[in-house]
C-alpha positions as CSV (number, residue, x, y, z in Angstrom):
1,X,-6.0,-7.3,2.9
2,X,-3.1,-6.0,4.9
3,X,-2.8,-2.2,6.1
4,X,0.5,-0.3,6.3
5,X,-0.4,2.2,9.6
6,X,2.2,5.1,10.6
7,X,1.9,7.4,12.7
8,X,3.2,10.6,11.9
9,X,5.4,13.6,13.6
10,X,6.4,16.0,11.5
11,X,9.6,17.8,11.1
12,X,11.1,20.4,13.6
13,X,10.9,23.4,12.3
14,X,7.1,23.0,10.7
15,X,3.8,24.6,12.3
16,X,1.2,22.2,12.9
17,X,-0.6,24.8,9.4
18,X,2.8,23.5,7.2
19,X,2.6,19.8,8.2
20,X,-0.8,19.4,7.4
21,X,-1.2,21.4,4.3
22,X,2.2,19.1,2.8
23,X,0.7,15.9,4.1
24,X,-3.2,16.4,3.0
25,X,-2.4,19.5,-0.6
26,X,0.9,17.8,-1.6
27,X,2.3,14.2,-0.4
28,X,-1.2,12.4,-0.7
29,X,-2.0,14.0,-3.9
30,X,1.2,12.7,-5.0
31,X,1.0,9.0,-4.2
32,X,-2.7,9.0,-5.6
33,X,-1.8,10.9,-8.5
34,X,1.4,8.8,-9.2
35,X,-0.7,5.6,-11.3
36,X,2.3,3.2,-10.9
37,X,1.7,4.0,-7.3
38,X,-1.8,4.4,-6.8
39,X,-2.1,0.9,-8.7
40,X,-1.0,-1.0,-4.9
41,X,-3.2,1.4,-2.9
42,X,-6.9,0.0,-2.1
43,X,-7.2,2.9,0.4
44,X,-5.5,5.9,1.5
45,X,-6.6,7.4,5.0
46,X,-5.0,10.5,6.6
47,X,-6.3,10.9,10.0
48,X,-5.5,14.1,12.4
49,X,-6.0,13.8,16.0
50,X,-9.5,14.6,17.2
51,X,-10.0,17.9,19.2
52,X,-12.8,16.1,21.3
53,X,-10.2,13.4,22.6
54,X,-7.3,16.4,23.6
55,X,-7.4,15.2,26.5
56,X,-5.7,12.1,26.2
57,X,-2.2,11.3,25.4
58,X,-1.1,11.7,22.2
59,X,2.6,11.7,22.4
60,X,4.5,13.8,19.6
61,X,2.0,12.4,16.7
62,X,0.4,14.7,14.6
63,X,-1.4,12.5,12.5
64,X,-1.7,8.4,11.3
65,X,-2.0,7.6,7.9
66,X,-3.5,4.1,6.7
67,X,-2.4,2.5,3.5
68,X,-5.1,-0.5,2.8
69,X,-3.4,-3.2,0.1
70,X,-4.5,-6.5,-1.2
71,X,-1.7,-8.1,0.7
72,X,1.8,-8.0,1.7
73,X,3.0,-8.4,-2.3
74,X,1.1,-5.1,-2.9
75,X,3.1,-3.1,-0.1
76,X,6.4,-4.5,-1.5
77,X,5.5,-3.9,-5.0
78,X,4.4,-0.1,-3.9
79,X,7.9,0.1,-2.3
80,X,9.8,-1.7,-5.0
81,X,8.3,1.1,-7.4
82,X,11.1,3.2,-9.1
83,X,8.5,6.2,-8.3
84,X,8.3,5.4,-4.6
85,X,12.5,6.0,-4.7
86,X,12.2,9.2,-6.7
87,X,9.3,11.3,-5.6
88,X,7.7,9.4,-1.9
89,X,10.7,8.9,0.1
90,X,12.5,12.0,-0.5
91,X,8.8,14.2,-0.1
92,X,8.9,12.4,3.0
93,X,12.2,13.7,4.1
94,X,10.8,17.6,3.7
95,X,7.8,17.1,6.2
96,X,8.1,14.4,8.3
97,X,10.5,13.3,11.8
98,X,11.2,10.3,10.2
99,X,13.4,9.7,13.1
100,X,9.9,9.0,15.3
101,X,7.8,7.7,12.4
102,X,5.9,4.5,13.8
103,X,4.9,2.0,11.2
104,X,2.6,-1.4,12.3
105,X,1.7,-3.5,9.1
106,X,-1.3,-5.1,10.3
107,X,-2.6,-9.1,8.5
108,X,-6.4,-9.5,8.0
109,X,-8.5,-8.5,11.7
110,X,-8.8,-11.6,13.7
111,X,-11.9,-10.6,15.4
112,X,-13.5,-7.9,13.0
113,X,-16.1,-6.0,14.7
114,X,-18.6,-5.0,12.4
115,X,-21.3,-4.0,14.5
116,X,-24.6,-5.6,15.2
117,X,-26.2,-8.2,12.5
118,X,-28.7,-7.0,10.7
């Protein structure tokens, strides 16, 4: 299992209201509802930054997304996907600073913490 993590700044010129409703009512609904997409995609997470934590740093960021595939031939495939070229990249383009997008592909945890055996 690898995950594709990126955190997120979106575009000059979009309210904090516009990001979010494009990245959570239109882009994921559109890499979920694309099958030859969705077919790479264990799990989808969109996370916004927590109110309770405001007070630390959170740079320009607005939000991470986590893409959880079976392994690194899954993220190419989903990037190799005709779809990816025609409807992801450029949907990308209308929300996002891609200028200050962050992207960390993680390999499997090397110390997974699971919490307390039961």
């Amino acid at each position: 299992m690898v995950k594709l993590i990126a955190l997120l700044t979106r575009k000059e010129g979009l309210t904090p209201e516009e990001f979010y409703e494009h990245w959570e009512q239109r882009h994921a609904p559109l890499i979920l509802g694309t099958p030859e997409l969705a077919r790479h995609i264990v799990r989808y997470e969109q996370l916004r930054p927590s109110e309770h934590a405001a007070w630390m740093n959170m740079g320009h960021f607005d939000g991470v997304t986590i893409q959880w595939l079976e392994g690194p031939e899954s993220m190419d495939a989903f990037i190799a996907e005709p779809a990816y070229a025609e409807l992801i990249a450029p949907d990308e383009q209308t929300f996002l600073d891609t200028d200050k997008l962050v992207v960390f592909v993680s390999q499997e945890p090397l110390v997974p913490l699971d919490g307390p055996a039961a």
